[in-house]
C-alpha positions as CSV (number, residue, x, y, z in Angstrom):
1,X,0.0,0.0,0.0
2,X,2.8,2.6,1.0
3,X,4.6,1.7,-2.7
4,X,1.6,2.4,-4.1
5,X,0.9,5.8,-2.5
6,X,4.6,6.6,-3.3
7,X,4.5,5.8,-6.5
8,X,1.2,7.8,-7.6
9,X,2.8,11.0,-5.2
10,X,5.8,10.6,-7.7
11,X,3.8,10.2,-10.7
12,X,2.2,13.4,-9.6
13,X,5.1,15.3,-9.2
14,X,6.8,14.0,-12.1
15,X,3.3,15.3,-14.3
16,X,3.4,18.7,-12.4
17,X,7.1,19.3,-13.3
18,X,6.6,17.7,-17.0
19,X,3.6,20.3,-17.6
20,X,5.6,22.9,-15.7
21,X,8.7,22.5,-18.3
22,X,6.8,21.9,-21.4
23,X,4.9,25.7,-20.7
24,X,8.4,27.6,-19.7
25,X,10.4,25.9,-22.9
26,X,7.9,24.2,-25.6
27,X,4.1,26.0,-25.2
28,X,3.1,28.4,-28.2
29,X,3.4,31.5,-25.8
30,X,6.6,30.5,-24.6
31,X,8.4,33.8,-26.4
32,X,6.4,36.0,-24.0
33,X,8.0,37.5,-21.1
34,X,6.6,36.9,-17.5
35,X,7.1,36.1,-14.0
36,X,8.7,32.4,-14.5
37,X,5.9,30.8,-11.8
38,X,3.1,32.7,-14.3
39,X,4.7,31.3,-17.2
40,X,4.7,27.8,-15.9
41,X,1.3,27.4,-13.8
42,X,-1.7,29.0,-13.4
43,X,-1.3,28.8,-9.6
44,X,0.0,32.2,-8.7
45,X,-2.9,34.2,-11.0
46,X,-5.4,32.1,-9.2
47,X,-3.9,32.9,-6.0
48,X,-4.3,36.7,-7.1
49,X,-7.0,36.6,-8.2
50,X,-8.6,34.4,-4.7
51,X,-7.2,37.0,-2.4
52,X,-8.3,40.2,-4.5
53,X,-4.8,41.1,-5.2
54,X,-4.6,40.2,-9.5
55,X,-4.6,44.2,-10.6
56,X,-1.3,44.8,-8.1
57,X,0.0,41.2,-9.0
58,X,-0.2,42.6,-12.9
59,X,1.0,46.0,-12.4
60,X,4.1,44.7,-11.1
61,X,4.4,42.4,-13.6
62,X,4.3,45.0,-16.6
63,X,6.8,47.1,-14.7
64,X,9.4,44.6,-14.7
65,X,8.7,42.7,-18.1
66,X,7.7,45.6,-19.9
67,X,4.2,45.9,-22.7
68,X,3.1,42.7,-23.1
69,X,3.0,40.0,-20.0
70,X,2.2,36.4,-20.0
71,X,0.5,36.1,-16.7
72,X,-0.4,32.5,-16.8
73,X,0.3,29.7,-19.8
74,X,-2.7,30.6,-21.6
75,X,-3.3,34.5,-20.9
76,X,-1.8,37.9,-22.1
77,X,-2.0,40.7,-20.6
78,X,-1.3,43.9,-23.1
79,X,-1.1,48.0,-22.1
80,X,-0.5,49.7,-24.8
81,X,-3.3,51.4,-26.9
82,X,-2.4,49.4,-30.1
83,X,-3.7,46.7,-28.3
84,X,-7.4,48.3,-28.1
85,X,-7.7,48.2,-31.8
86,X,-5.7,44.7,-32.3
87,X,-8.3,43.0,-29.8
88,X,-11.3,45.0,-29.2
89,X,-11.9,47.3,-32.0
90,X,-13.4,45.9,-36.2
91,X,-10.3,46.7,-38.0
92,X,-8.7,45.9,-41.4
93,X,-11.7,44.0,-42.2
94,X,-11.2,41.4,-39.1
95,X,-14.0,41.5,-36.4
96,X,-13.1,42.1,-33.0
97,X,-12.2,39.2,-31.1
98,X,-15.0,37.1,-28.9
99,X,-15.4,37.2,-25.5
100,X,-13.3,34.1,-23.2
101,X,-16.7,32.6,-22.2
102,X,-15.6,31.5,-18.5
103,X,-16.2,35.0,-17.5
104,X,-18.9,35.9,-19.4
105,X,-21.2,33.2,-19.8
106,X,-24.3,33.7,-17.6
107,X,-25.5,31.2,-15.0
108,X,-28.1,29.4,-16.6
109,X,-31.6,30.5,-15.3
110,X,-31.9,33.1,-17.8
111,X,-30.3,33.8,-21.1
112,X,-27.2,35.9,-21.8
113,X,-27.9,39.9,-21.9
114,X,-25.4,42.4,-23.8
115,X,-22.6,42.0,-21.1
116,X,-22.7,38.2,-20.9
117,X,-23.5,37.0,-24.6
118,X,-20.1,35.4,-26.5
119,X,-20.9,35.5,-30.6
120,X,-20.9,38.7,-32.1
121,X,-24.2,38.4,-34.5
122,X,-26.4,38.1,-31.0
123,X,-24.5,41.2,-29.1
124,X,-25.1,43.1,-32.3
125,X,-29.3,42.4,-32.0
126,X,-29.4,43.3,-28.3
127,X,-27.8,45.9,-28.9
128,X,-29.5,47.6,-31.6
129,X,-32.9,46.9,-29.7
130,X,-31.2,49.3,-26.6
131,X,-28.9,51.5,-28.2
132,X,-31.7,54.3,-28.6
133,X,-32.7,54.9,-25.5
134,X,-28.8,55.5,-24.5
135,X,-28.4,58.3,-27.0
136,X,-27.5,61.8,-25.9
137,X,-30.9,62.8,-27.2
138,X,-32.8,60.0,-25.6
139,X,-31.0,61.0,-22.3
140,X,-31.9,64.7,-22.5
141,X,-35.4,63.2,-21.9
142,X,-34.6,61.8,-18.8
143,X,-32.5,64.5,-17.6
144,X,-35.1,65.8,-14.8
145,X,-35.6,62.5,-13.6
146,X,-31.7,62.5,-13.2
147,X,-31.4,65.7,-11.3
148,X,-34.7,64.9,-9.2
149,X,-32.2,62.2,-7.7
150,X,-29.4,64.2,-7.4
151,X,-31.9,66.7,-5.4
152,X,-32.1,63.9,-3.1
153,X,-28.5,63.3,-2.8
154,X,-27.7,67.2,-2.1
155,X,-30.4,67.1,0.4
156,X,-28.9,64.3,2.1
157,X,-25.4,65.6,2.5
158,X,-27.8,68.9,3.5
159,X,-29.1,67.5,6.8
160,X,-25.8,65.3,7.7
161,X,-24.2,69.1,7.7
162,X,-26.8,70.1,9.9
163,X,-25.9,67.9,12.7
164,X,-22.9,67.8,14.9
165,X,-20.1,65.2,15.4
166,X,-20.4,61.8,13.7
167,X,-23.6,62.2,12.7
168,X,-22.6,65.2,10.5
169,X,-20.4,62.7,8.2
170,X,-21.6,61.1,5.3
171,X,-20.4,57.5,3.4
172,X,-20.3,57.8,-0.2
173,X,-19.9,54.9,-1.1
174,X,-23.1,54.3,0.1
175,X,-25.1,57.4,-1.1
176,X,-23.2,57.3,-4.3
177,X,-24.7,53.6,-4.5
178,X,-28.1,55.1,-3.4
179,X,-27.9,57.7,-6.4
180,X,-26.7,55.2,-9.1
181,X,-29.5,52.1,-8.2
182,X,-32.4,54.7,-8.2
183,X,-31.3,55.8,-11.2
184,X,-30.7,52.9,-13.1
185,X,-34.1,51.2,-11.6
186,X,-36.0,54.6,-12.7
187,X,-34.6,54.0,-16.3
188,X,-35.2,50.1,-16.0
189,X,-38.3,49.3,-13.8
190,X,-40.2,52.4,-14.3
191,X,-39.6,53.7,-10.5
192,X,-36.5,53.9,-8.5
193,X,-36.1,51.7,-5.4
194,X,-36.4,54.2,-2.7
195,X,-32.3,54.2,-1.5
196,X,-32.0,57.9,-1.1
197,X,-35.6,58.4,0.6
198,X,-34.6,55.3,3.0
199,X,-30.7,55.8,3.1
200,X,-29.8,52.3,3.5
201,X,-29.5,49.6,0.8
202,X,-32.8,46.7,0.2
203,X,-32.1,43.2,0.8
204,X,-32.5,43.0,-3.5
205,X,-29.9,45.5,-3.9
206,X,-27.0,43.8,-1.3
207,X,-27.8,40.6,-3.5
208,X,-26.9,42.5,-6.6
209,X,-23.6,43.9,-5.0
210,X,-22.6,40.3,-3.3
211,X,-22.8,39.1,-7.3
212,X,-19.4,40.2,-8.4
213,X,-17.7,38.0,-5.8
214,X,-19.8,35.2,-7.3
215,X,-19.0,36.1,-11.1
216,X,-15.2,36.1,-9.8
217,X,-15.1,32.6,-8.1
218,X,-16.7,31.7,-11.1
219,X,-14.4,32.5,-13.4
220,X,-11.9,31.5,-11.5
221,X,-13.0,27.9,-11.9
222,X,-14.1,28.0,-15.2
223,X,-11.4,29.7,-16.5
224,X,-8.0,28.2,-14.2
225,X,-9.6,24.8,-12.8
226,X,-12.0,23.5,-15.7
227,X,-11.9,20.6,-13.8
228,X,-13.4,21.5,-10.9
229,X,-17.1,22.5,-12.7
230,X,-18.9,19.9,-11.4
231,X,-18.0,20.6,-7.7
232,X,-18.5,24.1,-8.5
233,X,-22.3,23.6,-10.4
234,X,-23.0,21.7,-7.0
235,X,-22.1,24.4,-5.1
236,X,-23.7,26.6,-7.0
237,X,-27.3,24.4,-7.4
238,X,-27.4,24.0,-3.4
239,X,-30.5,23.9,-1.9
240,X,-29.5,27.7,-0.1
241,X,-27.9,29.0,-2.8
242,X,-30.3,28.4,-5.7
243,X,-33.2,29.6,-3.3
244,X,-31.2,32.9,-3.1
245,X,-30.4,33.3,-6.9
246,X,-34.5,32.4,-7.5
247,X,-35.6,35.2,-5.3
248,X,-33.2,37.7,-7.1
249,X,-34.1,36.4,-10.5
250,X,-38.3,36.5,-9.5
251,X,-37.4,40.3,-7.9
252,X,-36.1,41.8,-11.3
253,X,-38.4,39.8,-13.4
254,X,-41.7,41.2,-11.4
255,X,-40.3,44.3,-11.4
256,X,-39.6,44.1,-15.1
257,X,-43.1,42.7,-16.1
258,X,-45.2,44.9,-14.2
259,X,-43.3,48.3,-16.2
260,X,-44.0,46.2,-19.5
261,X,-47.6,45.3,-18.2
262,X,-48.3,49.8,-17.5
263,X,-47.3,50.3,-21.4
264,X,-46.5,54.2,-21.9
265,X,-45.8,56.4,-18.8
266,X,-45.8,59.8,-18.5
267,X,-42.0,60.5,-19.3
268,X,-39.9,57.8,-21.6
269,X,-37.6,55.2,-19.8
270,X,-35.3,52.3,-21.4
271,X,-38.5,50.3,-22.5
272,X,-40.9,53.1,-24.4
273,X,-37.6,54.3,-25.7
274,X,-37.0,50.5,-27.2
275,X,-41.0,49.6,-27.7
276,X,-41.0,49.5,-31.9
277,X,-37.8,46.9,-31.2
278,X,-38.9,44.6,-28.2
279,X,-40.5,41.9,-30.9
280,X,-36.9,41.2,-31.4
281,X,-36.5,40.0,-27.5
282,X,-37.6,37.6,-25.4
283,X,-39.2,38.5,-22.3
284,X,-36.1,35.7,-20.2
285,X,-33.9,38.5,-22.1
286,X,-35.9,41.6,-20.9
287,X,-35.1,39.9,-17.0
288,X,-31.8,39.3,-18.4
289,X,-30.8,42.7,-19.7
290,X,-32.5,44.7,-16.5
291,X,-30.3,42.6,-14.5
292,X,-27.1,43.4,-16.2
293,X,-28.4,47.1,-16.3
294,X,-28.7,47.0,-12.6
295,X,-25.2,46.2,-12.1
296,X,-23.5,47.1,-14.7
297,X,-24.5,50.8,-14.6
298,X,-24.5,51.4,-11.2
299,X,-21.5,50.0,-9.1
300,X,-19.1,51.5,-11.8
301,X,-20.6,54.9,-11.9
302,X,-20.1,54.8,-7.9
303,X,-16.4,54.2,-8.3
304,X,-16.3,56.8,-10.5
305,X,-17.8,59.3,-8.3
306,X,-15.6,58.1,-5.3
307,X,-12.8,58.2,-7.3
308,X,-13.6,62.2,-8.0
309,X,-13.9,62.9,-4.9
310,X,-11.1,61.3,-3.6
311,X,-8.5,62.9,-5.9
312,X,-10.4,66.3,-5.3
313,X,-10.7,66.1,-1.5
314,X,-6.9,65.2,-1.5
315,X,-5.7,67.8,-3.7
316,X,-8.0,70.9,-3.0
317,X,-6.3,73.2,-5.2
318,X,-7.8,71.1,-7.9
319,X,-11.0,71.0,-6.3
320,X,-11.1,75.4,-6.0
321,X,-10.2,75.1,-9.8
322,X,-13.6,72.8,-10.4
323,X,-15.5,74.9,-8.6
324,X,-14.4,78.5,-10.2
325,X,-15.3,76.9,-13.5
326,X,-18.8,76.1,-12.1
327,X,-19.5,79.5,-11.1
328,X,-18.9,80.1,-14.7
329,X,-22.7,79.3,-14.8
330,X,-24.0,81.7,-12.5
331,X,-26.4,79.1,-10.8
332,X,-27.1,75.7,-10.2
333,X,-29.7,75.4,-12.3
334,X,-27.5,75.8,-15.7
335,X,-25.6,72.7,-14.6
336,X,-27.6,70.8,-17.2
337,X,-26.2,67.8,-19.8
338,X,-24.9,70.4,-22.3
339,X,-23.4,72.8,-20.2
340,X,-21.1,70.6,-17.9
341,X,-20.4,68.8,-20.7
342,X,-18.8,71.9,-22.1
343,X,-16.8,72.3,-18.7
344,X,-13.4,71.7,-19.4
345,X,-11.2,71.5,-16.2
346,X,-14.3,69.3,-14.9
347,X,-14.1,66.8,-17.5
348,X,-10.4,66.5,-17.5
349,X,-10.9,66.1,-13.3
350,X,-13.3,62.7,-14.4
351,X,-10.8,61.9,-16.5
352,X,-7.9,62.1,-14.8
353,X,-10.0,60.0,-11.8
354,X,-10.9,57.5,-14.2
355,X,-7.1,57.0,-15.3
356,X,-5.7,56.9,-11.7
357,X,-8.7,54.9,-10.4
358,X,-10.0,53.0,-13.7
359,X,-14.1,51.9,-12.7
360,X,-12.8,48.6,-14.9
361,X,-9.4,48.0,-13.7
362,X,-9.3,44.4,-14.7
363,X,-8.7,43.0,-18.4
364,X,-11.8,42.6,-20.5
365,X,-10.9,38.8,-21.5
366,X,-10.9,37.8,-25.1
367,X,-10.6,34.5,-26.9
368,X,-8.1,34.2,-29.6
369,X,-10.1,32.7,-32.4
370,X,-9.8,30.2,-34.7
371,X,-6.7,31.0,-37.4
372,X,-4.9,33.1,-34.3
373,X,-4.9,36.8,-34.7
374,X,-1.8,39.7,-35.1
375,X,-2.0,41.5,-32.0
376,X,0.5,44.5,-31.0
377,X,2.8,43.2,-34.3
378,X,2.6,39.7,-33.1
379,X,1.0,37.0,-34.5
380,X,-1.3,35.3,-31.3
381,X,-2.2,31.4,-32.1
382,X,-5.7,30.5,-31.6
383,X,-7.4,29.7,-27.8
384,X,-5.0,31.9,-26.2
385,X,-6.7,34.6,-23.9
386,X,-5.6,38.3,-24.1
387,X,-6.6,41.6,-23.0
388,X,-6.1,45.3,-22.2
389,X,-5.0,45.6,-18.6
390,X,-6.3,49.4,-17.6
391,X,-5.0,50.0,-14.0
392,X,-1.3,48.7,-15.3
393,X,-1.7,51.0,-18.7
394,X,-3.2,53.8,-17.2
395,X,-0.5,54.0,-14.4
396,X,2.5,52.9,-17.0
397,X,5.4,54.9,-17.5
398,X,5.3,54.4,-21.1
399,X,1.9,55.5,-21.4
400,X,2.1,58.6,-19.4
401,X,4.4,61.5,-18.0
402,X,4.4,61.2,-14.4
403,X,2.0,58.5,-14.2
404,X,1.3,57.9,-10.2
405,X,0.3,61.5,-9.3
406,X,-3.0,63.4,-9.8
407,X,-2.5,65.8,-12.9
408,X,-6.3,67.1,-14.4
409,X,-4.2,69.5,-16.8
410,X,-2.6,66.7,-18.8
411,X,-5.9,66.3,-20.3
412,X,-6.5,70.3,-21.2
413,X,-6.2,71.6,-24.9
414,X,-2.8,73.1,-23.7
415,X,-1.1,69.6,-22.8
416,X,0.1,69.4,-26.1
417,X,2.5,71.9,-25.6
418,X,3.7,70.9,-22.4
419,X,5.6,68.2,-20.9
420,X,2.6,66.0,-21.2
421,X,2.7,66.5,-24.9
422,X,3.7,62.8,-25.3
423,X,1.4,61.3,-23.3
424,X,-0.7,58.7,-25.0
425,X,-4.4,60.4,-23.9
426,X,-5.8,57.7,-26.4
427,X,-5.4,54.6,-24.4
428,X,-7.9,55.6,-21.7
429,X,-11.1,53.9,-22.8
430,X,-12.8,53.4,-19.3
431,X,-16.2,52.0,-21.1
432,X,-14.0,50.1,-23.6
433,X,-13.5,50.3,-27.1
434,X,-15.4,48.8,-30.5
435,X,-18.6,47.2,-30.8
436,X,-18.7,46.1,-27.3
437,X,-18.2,49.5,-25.9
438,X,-20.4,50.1,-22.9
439,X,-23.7,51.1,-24.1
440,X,-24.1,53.3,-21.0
441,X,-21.4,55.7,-21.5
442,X,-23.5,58.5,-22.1
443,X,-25.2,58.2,-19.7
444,X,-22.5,57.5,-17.0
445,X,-21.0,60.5,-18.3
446,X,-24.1,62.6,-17.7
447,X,-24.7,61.4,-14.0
448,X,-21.4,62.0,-12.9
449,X,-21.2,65.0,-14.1
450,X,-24.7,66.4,-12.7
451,X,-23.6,64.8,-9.4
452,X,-20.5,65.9,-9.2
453,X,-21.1,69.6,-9.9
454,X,-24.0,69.8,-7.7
455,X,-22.1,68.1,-4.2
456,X,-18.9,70.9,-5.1
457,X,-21.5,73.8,-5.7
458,X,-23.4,73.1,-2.8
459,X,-20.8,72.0,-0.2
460,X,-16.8,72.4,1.4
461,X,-16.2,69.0,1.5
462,X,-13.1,67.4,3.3
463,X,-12.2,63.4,3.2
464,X,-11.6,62.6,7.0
465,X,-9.8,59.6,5.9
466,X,-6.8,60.9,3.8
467,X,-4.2,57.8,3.7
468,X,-5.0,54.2,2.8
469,X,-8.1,54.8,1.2
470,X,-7.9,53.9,-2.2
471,X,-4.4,51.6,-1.8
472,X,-6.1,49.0,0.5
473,X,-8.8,48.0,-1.8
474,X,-8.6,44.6,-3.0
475,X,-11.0,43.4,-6.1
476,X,-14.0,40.9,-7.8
477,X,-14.2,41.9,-10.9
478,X,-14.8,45.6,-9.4
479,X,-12.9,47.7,-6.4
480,X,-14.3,46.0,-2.6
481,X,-14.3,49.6,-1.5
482,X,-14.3,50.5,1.8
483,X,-16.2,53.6,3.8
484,X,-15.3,56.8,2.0
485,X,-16.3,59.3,4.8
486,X,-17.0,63.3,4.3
487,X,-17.4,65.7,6.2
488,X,-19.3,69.7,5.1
């Protein structure tokens, strides 16, 4: 018996050091550089990405091997903006590459929305069914609704700077998330959910936010550990689990049916915007596509608007500049969709947040297809996985001049005649590039804006906590961030 277990423990060994060896010396990617445990196992990328720690794990990585990293035996990781077009972006008559399904397939009870579905042909009729009501003109129709929230979120920083001590601080990571959800659920359900009126989050709403831990695990197994599915699908189809995932699934499908079921309300939302196109859904993809709205336009936009504020709180000479440029327009009520948009300094401020503090800071994974494909002036074989890394690009020496600190003006008119003339301003693509770019841009755009220039009108605000904030976060699929406290 002890021969036997000694002889399968070396078999093992000699299997893990035979695979090990033939993905250092004799694997397809073998020419890429890398940490030499990435290049040989998957192990130290699933450790990452366990513990939360992948988008450091990868930053360090680029800084020591340079472009283009190999951070496991199958997956490249690319930060240079050639490598937006090469993967992303329809070019030289290629289509962009397909998504890596381990990440984006959805779970089964309902069927893939825009974020989730692989094949191009199917993306491209979702999208054209939503892509109306995301236009700047379709928005400018739901700009009051927008600013009615807002309202609410001025009013509650209002009566937190009414009261003394603690009680005068406010989280906004929390009322940011209260904005963001009644927003979205306004545009998707027809009503919001209540957050800012209640200021605390609804049971449906702490499911929706627990999700991206799930959609990491997930993809950790499909993705590293294929051959741990079926323990994972059991995990995942427990009796407590499934009972969980059927009460989020019957929330957003109730709340979806009975908007369809009112037909035209008073002021146009995503569904009368998309009426003359909804033969060309199902109603499992209505449930689907509310759901992905719900989280994919709202935790984002948060991160965003904590990123903002961070920067601004910490660097208040910045933050006097914003808010001389606001008073530009004379009052708060010419802060509209137009006029802010206009705003210069402000913009670059959401731009420069969005490089420092990227609302997508992992890769966007793609699947090499069949035939490979030339990426960045290399040819790529087939079933290899690559992608943009924005955290590592956006805070890359190569990309940018002074990369690590807080610089709004490199993204003025007059940077090109300044020493941030070479810096490549192109690469930042926060809601992605090519046909897959996030249909909610605009609209992000829009809300951060409004909120943004309405909480710095309004209100001195000061950060209590000024060190450790944004360098502690760890993330699944999105930033776990902590408490962002303010004080008037």
């Amino acid at each position: 018996m002890m021969f036997l277990i000694l002889f399968l423990f070396a078999a093992l060994c000699l299997w893990i050091s035979s695979k090990c060896i033939y993905n250092v010396y004799f694997h397809p990617l073998r020419s890429y550089p890398g940490p030499w445990l990435c290049r040989a196992s998957s192990i130290p990328r699933i450790w990452h990405r366990t513990i939360g720690t992948n988008i450091p794990h990868a930053h360090r990585a680029h800084q020591m091997y340079g472009p283009v990293v190999r951070l496991s035996p199958t997956e490249l990781s690319y930060i240079t903006s050639d490598a937006w077009n090469d993967i992303y972006a329809r070019h030289g008559g290629n289509n962009a590459l397909p998504k890596e399904p381990a990440f984006n397939t959805p779970t089964g009870e309902l069927p893939p929305g825009l974020v989730q579905v692989v094949d191009g042909a199917p993306h491209a009729r979702q999208r054209r069914v939503f892509a109306p009501a995301f236009t700047n003109t379709a928005l400018k129709k739901q700009e009051e609704m927008i600013l009615g929230h807002v309202r609410k979120l001025v009013a509650i920083f209002q009566r937190a700077s009414e009261r003394s001590g603690a009680e005068s601080e406010v989280n906004v990571t929390d009322v940011f998330n209260f904005l963001t959800f009644d927003v979205m659920a306004d545009l998707s359900f027809g009503r919001p959910l209540g957050l800012l009126d209640a200021e605390e989050y609804s049971p449906w709403v702490k499911n929706v936010l627990a999700v991206f831990q799930l959609i990491s695990i997930r993809g950790i197994v499909l993705f590293y550990l294929p051959q741990l599915k079926s323990l994972m699908l059991r995990a995942f189809t427990s009796k407590a689990v499934m009972e969980k995932r059927q009460t989020h699934i019957a929330y957003a499908a109730g709340l979806v049916d009975q908007r369809l079921d009112q037909g035209e309300l008073d002021r146009p939302d995503i569904w009368s915007l998309v009426e003359k196109k909804q033969d060309l859904l199902t109603r499992p993809e209505t449930y689907a596509n509310a759901a992905t709205f719900m989280a994919a336009g709202t935790e984002t936009i948060t991160t965003s608007l904590c990123g903002a504020v961070w920067f601004l709180t910490n660097h208040r000479e910045r933050m006097d500049i914003v808010r001389k440029e606001l008073r530009g327009l004379k009052t708060a009520e010419n802060f509209t969709m137009e006029s802010l948009a206009k705003l210069e300094y402000l913009n670059a401020v959401i731009n420069e947040s969005m490089r420092l503090y990227p609302p997508t800071p992992d890769m966007l994974y793609r699947l090499v297809p069949e035939g490979g494909a030339d990426i960045c002036g290399k040819h790529v074989p087939a079933g290899m996985v690559v992608g943009l890394h924005q955290y590592p690009a956006y805070h890359s020496a190569l990309n940018f001049h002074r990369p690590e600190e807080f610089i709004p003006e490199r993204w003025l008119p007059s940077a090109s005649e300044n020493e941030f003339a070479n810096d490549d301003r192109k690469i930042l693509q926060p809601f992605s590039k090519g046909p897959r770019t996030c249909i909610g841009k605009n609209l992000a755009m829009h809300e951060i804006r409004l909120a943004l220039a309405h909480i710095l009108w309004h209100f001195d605000i000061f950060v209590l906590e000024t060190k450790g904030w944004m360098e502690q976060q760890k993330t699944n699929v999105v930033w776990e961030k902590p408490q962002l406290i303010l004080r008037r």
